[in-house]
Backbone as a printed PyTorch tensor [residue, N CA C, xyz], in Angstrom:
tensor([[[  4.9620,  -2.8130,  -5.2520],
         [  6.1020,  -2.7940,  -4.3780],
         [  7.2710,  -3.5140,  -5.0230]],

        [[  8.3540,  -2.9470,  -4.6250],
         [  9.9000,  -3.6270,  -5.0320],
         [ 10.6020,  -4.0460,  -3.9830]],

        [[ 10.9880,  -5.4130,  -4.2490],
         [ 11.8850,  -5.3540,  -3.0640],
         [ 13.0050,  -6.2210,  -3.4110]],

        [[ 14.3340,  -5.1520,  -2.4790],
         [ 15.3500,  -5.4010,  -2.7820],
         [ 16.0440,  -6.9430,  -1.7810]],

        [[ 16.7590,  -7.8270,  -2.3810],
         [ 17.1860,  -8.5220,  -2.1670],
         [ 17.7230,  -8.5280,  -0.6980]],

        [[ 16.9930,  -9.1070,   0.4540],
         [ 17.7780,  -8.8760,   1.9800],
         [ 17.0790,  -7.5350,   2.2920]],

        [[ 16.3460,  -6.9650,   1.9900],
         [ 15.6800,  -5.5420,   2.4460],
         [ 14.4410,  -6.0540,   3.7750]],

        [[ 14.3570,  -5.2620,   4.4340],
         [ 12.9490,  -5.8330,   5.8930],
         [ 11.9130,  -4.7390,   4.9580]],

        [[ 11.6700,  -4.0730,   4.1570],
         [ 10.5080,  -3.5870,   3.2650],
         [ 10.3080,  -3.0150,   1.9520]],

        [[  9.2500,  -3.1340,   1.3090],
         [  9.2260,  -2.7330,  -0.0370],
         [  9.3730,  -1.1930,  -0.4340]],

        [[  9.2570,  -1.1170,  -1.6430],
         [ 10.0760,   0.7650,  -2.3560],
         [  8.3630,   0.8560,  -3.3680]],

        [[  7.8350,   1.3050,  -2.9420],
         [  6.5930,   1.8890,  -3.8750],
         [  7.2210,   2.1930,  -5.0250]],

        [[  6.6350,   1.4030,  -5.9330],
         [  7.1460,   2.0270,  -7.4710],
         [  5.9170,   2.6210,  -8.2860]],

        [[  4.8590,   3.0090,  -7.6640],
         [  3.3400,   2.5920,  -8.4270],
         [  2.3710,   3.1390,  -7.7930]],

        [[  1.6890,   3.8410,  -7.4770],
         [  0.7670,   4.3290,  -6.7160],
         [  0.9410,   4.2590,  -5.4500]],

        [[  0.7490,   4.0510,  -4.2350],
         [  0.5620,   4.1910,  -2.9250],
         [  0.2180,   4.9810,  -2.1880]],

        [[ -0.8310,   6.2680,  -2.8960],
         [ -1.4880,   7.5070,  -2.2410],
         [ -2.7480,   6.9330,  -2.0470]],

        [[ -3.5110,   5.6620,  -2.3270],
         [ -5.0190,   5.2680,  -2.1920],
         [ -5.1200,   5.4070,  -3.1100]],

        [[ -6.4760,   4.7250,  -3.0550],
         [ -7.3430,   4.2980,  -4.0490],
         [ -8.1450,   5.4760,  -4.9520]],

        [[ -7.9530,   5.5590,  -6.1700],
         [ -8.5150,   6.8790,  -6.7800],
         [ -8.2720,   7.1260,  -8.0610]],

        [[ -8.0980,   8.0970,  -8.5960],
         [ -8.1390,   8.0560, -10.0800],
         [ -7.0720,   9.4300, -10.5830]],

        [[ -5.9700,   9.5260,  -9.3620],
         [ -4.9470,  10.8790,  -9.7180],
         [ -3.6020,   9.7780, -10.2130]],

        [[ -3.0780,  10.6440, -11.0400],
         [ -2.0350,  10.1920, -11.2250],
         [ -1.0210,   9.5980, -10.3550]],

        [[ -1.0400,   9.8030,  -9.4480],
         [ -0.4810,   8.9910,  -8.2990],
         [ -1.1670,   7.8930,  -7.4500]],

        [[ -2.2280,   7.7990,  -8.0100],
         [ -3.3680,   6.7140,  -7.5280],
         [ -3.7610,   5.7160,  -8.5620]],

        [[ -3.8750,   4.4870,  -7.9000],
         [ -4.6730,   2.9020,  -8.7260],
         [ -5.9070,   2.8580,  -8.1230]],

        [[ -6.7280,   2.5590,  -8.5480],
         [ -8.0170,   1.7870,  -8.4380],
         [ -8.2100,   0.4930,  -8.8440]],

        [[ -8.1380,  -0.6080,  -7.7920],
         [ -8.2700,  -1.9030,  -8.4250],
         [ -7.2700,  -2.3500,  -9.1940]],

        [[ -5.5620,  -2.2810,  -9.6500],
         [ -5.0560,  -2.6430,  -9.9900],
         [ -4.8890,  -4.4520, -10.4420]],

        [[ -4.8410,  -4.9250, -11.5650],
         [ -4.6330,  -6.1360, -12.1050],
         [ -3.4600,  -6.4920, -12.4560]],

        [[ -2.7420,  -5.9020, -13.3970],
         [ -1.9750,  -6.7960, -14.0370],
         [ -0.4870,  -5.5050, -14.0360]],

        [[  0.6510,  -6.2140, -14.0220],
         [  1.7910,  -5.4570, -13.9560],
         [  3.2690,  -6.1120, -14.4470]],

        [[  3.7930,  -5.4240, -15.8720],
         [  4.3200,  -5.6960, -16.3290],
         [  5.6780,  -4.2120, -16.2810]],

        [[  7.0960,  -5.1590, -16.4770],
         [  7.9510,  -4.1600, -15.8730],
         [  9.2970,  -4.5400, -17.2900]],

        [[  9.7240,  -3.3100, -18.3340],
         [ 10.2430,  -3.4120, -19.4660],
         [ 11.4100,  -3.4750, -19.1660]],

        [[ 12.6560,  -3.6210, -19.6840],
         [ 14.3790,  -3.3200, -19.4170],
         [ 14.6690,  -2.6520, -18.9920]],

        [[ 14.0280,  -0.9710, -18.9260],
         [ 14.3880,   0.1030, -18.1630],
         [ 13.6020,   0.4470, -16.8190]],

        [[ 12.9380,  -0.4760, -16.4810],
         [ 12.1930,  -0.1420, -15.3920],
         [ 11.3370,   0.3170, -15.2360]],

        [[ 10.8740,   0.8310, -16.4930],
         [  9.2770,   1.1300, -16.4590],
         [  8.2040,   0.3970, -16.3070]],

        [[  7.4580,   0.6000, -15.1900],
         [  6.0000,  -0.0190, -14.9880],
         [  5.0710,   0.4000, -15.3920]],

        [[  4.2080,  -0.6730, -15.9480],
         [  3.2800,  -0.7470, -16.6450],
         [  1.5550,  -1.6320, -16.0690]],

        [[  0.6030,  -0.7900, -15.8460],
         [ -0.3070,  -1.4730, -14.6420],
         [ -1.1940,  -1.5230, -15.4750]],

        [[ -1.9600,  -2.4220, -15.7020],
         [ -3.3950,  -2.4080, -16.0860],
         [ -4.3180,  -2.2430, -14.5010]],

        [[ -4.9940,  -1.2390, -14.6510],
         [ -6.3800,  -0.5490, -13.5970],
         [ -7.2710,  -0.8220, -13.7740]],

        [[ -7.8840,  -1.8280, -13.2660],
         [ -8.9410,  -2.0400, -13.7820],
         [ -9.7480,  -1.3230, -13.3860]],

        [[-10.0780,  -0.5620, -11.9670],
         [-11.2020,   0.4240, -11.5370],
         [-10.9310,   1.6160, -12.1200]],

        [[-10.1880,   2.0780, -12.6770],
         [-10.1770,   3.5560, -13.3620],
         [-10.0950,   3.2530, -15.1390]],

        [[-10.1170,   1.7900, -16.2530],
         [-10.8400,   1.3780, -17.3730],
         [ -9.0140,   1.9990, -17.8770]],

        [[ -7.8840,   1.5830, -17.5460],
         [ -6.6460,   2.4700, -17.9150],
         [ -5.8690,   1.8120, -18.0080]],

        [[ -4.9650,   1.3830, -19.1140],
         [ -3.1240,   1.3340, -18.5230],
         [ -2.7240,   2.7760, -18.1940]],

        [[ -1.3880,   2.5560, -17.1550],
         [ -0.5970,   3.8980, -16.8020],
         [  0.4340,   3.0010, -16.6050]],

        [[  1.4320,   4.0080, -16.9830],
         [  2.8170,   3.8270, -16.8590],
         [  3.7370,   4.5500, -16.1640]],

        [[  4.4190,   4.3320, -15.3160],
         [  5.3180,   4.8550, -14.0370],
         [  6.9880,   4.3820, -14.7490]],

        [[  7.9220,   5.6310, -15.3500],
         [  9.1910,   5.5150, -15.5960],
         [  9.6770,   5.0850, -14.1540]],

        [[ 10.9580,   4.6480, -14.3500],
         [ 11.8990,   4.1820, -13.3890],
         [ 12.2120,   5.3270, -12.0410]],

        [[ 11.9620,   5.3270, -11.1410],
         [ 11.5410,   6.6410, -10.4930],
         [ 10.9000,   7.8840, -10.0970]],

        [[  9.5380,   7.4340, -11.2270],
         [  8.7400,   8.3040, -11.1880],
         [  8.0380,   8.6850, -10.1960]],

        [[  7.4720,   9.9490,  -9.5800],
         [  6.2580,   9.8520,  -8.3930],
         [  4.9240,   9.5780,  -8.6020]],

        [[  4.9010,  10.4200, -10.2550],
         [  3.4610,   9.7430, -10.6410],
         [  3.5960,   9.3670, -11.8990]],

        [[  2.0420,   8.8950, -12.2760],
         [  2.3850,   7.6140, -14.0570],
         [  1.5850,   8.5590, -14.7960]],

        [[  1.3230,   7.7900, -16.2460],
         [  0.7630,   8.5770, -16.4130],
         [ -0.2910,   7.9370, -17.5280]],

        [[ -1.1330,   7.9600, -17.8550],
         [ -2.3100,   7.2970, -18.7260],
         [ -1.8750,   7.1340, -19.8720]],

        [[ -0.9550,   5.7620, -20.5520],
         [ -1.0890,   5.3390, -22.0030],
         [ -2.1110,   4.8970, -23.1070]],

        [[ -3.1270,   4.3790, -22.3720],
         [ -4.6340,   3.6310, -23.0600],
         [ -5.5690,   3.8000, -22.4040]],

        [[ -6.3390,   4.0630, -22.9220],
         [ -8.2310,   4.2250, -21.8950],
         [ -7.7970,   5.8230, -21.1800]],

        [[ -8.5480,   5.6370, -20.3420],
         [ -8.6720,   6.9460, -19.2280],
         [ -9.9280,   7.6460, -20.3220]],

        [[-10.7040,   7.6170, -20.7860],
         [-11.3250,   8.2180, -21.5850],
         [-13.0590,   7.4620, -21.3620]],

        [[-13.1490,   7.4840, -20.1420],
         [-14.1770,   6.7490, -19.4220],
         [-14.6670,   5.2960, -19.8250]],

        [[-15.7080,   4.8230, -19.0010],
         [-15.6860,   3.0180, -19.8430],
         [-16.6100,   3.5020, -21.1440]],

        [[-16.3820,   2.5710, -21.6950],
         [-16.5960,   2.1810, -22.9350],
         [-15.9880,   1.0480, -23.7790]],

        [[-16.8630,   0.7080, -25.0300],
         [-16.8980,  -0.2170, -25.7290],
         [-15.6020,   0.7200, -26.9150]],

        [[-15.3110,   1.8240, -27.2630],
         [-14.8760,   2.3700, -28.5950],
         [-13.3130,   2.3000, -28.4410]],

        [[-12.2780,   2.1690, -29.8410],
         [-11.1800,   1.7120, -29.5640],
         [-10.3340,   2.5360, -28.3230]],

        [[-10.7320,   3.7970, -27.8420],
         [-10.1680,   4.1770, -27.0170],
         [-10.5650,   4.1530, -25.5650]],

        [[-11.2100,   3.4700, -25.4000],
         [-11.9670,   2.7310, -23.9770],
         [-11.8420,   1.7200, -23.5890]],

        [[-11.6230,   1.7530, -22.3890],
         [-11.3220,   0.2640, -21.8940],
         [-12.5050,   0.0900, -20.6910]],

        [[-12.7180,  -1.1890, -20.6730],
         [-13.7040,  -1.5430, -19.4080],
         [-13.3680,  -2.7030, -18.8930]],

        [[-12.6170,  -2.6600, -18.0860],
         [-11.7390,  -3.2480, -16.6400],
         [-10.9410,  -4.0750, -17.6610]],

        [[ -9.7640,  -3.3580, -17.5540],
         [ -8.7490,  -4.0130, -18.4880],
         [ -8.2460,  -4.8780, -17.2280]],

        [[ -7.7420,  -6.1380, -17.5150],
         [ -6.9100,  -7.2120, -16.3300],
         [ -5.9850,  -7.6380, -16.8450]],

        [[ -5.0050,  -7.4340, -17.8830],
         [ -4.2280,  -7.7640, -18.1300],
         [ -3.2140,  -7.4260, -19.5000]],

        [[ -1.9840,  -7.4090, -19.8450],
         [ -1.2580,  -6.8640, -20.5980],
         [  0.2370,  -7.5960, -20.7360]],

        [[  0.8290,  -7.1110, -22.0720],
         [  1.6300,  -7.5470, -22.4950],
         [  2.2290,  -7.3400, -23.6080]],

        [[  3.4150,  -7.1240, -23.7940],
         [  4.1900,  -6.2480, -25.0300],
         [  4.8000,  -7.4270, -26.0340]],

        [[  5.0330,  -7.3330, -27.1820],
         [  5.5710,  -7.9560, -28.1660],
         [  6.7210,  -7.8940, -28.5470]],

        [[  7.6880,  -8.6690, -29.4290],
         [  9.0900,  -8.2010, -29.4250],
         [  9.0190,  -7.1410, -29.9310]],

        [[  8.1080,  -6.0820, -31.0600],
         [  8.3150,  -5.2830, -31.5200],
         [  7.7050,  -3.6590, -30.9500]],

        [[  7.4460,  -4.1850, -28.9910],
         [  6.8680,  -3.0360, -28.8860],
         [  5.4040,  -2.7260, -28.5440]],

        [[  5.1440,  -3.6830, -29.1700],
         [  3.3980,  -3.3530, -28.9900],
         [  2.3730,  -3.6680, -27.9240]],

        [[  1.4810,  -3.0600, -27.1670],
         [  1.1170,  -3.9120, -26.2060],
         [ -0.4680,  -4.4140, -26.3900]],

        [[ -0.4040,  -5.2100, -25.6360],
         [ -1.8340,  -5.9480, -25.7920],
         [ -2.4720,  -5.8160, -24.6450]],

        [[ -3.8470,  -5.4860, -24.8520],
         [ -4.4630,  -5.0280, -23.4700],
         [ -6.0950,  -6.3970, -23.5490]],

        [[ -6.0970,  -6.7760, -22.5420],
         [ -7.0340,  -8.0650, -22.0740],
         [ -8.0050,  -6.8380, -21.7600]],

        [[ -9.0290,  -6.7680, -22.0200],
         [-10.3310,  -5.4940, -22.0840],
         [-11.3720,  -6.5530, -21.7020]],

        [[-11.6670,  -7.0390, -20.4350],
         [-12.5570,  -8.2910, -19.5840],
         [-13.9240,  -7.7080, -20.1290]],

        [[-14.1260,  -6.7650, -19.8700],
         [-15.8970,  -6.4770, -20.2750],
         [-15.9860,  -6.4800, -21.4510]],

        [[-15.4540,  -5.8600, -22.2270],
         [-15.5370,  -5.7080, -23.8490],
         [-15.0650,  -7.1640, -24.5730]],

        [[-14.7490,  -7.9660, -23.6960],
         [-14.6730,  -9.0730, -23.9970],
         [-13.5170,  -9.3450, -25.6640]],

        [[-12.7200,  -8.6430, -25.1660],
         [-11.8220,  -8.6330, -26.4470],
         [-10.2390,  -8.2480, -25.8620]],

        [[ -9.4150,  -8.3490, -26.9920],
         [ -7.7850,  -8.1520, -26.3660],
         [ -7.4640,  -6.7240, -27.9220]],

        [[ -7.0490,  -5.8270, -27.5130],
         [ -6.5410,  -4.6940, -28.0980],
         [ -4.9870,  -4.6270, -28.3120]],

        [[ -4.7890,  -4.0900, -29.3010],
         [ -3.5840,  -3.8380, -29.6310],
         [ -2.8400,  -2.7360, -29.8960]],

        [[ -2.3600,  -2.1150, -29.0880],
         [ -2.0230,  -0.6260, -29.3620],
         [ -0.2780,  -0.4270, -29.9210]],

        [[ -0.2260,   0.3190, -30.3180],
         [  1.7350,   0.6650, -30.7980],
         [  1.8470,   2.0910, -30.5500]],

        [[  2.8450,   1.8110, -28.8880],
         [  2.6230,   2.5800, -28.1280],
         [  3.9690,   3.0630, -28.4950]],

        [[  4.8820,   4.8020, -28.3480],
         [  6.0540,   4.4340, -27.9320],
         [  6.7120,   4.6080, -26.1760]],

        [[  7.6120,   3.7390, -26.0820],
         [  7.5140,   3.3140, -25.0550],
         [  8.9180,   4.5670, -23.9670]],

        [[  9.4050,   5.1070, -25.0280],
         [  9.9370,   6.5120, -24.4210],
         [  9.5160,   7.6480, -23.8640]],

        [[  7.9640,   8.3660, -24.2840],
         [  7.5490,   8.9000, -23.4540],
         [  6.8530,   9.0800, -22.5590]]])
């Protein structure tokens, strides 16, 4: 949720169809990070995913994982947390796999 300064309620920027695994849906959401242009960025932990929602988007769309749980570099198992570098890159907290990943994502599409 967003909310605007003096507003009586929040602006869904991010899922709000329930709980599930469609592009317009989070499962278990953790961690949420938001870039200069307004793009959101969620680590899921019940669907093993980052997704990313542009500045007005209705739905996001799977940058890392989504490729069921797993241990292999393209799997995530309950990611909780994230975070980008000055140059771009993000780092994904991977709680079960017990490790932090590093992907170089670009962040335009």
């Amino acid at each position: 949720m967003k909310w605007v300064e003096g507003a009586k309620q929040g602006i869904v920027v991010a899922g709000g169809q329930g709980k599930g695994n469609d592009l317009t849906q989070l499962s278990y959401s953790e961690e949420v990070v938001v870039d200069q242009l307004g793009t959101v960025y969620v680590a899921d932990r019940g669907n093993h995913e980052i997704m990313r929602w542009p500045k007005g988007a209705t739905k996001g769309s799977v940058i890392v994982g989504g490729n069921g749980t797993g241990g292999q570099s393209n799997q995530l198992y309950w990611p909780i947390g994230l975070s980008f570098d000055q140059h771009g890159n993000l780092y994904v907290v991977d709680y079960r796999n017990r490790r932090v990943q590093k992907f170089n994502i670009d962040s335009n599409t």
